[in-house]
N, C-alpha and C positions, 0 to 999 in steps of 0.2 A: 587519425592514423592508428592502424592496430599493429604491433609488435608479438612474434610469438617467440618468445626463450630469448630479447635482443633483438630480435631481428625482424627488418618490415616483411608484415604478412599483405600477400596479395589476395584479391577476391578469389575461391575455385568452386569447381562446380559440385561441391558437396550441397550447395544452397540454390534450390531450383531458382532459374529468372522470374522476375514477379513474386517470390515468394514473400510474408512476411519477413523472414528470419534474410532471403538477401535482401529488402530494402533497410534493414537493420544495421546490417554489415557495409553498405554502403557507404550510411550517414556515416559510420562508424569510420571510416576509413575518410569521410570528407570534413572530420570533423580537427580542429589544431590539436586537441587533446591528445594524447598519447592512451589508447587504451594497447595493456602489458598484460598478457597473459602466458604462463608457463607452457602451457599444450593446447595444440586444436581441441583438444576434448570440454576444455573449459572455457574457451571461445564461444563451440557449438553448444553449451549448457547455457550462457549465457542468451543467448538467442532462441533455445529452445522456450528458457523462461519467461522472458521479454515476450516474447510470440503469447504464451500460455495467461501471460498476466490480459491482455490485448482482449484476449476470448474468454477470458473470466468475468473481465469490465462489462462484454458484449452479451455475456450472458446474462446476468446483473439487472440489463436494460433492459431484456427481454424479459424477467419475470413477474411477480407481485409484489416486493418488497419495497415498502411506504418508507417514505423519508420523516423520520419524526426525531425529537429534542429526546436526551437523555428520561425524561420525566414521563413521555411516553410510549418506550421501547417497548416492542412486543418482542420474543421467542417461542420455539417451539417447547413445552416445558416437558415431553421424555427425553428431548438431548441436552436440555440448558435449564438452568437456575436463573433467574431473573432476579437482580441484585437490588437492593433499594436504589442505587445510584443511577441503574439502566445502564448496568452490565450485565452481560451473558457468562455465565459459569460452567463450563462443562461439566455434567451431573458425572457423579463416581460411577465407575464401569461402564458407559459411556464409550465407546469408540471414536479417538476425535475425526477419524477420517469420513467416520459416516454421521459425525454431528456438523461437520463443516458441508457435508454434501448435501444433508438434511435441508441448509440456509436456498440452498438454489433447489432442490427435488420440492421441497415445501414453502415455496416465496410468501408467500400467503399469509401464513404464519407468522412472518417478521417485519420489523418496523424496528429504523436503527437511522442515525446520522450519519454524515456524508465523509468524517475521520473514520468512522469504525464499517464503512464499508470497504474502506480501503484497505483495510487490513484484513478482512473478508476475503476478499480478490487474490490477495498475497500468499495468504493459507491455501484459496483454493486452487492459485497456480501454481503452487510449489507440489502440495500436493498430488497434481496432476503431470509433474514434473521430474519426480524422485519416486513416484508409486508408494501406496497405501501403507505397507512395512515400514520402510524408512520413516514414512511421516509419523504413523501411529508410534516409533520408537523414540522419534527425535522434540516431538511438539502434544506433548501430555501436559492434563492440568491447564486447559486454554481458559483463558478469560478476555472477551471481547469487551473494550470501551476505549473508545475513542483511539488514538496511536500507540496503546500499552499494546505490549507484543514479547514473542519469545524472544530472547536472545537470539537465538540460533536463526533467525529473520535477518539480524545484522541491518536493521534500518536505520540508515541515515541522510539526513539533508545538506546539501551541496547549492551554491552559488553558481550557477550558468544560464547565458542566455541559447547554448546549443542542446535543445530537446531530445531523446531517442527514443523511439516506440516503446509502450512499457513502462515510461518515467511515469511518475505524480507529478505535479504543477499545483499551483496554487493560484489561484485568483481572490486577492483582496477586493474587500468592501470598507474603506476608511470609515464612510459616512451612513453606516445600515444605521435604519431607525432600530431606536432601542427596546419595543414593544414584539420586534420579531430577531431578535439578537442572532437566530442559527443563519439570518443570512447575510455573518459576518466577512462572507468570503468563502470559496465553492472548492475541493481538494477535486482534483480531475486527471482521468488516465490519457494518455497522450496516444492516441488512437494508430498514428502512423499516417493518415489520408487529410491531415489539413483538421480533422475533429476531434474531440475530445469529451471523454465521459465524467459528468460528476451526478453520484444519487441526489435526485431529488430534482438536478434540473436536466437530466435524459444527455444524450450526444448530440453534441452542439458546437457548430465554430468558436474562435476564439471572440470574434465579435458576437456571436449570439450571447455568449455567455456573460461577458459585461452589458450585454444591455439587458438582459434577465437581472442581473445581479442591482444594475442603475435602478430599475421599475422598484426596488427595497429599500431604498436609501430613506435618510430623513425629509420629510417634505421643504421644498426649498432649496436643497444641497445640490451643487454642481461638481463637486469632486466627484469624478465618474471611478468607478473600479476599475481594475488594471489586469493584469497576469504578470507574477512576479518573476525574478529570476531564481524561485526556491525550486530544487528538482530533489523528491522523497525518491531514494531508490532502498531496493534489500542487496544483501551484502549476499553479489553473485556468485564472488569464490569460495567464499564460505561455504554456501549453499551446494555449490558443485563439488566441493572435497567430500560432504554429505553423499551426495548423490552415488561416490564410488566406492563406500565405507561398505565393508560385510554386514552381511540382515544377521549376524550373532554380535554386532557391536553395540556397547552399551553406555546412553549417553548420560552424560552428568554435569548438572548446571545448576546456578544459582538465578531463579527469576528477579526480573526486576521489578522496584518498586510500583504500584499502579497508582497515579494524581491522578482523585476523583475531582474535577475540574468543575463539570457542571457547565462547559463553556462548547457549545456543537459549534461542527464544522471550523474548529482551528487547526490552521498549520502542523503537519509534522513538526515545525520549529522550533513552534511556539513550546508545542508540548515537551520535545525534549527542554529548552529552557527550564519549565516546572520542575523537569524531571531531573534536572543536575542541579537544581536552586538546592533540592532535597538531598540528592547524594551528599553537595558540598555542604550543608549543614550538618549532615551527619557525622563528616570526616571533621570539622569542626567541635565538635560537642565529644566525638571522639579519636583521636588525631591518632593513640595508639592503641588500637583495636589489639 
């Protein structure tokens, strides 16, 4: 159910039939949840980016970029620094908007895991989403590895078993053999048509992709992989107060921590876990900053 200001919003024809963004609004309105938004404008942003993430996945598929373990990352090295850990650093002066375009215009070039494409997709649908200004003001100083991200992404994982075009999902592998560990379970775009994308094993139903994921297990293991109910989304209102800020606005933020894990293709979950083990020890160790 979608609410605008209070109040139930019905479907109108600002969203062509068959479009992405109305089978979004759809679900969206078939779903028990209560999605609450202030204005049509940040309903229609939400949707616009959902749509945008959809065709960034799509794009993704379509080009040369290798699935490989932190150990074997490649980049392109006039937009990125290539980290010992197999992180990408946005080089000084640098443009990030033409260093994230760089990843799809130069596929070729890159070789990354199945978390850090994710976050790939995310840049390059917001990106395409709020236009080059905004981004290049709002998302400086990028550093791609695994689900470390800007703030201003506002990512978080949620329990649901109701999917929207646009989500991440997660498919676990209990039982991966330990000799190929990145195929501990597959981060995957939720396409909208029944498929769904994860780097490395292309767009594939939900049953193709446990049974790709089964063929990796330990020899002898019957616990089959699943698709969990974890759903990685970025923080859409956030994003969309972004999107209506003046191009003379000036942003200011504190990055977050980056866990170099060493661990491909884990959960959004997982990582934030890491990622607040570490906050809350810090806040510990110093309680009065």
């Amino acid at each position: 159910m979608i609410q605008l200001s209070g109040i139930h919003f019905q479907q109108s024809s600002m969203w062509p039939s068959g479009s992405i963004e109305s089978g979004i609004i759809q679900l969206m309105h078939e779903d028990r949840i209560v999605y609450s938004y202030q204005s049509i404008d940040e309903l229609s942003f939400e949707s616009k980016l959902r749509k945008n993430i959809i065709v960034s996945a799509r794009a993704m598929n379509q080009g040369h970029a290798q699935f490989e373990t932190f150990a074997k990352s490649r980049c392109n090295p006039q937009y990125w620094h290539l980290t010992n850990a197999g992180g990408f650093q946005l080089r000084s002066g640098v443009i990030p908007s033409e260093a994230i375009q760089d990843i799809y215009r130069n596929s070729s070039l890159y070789a990354f895991e199945c978390a850090t494409a994710k976050v790939i997709i995310y840049y390059h649908a917001v990106l395409n989403s709020i236009g080059e200004h905004l981004f290049n003001q709002f998302f400086q100083n990028l550093y791609l590895y695994s689900w470390h991200s800007d703030p201003d992404l506002g990512i978080q994982t949620i329990n649901t078993d109701h999917f929207l075009p646009g989500d991440v999902v997660y498919f676990n592998n209990p039982d991966f053999a330990p000799e190929t560990s990145w195929w501990r379970g597959e981060n995957a775009v939720v396409l909208g048509d029944g498929s769904y994308f994860g780097h490395g094993l292309g767009i594939r139903n939900a049953e193709q992709m446990i049974h790709a994921l089964n063929k990796r297990r330990k020899p002898g293991s019957n616990q089959s992989a699943y698709l969990t109910n974890l759903v990685t989304r970025p923080s859409f209102k956030h994003l969309a107060k972004i999107s209506m800020l003046p191009r003379d606005y000036t942003a200011y933020k504190i990055q977050h921590v980056i866990i170099h894990h060493n661990e491909s293709s884990i959960s959004c979950d997982r990582y934030l876990f890491y990622l607040n083990k570490v906050y809350n020890q810090m806040t510990y160790i110093n309680p009065f900053p």
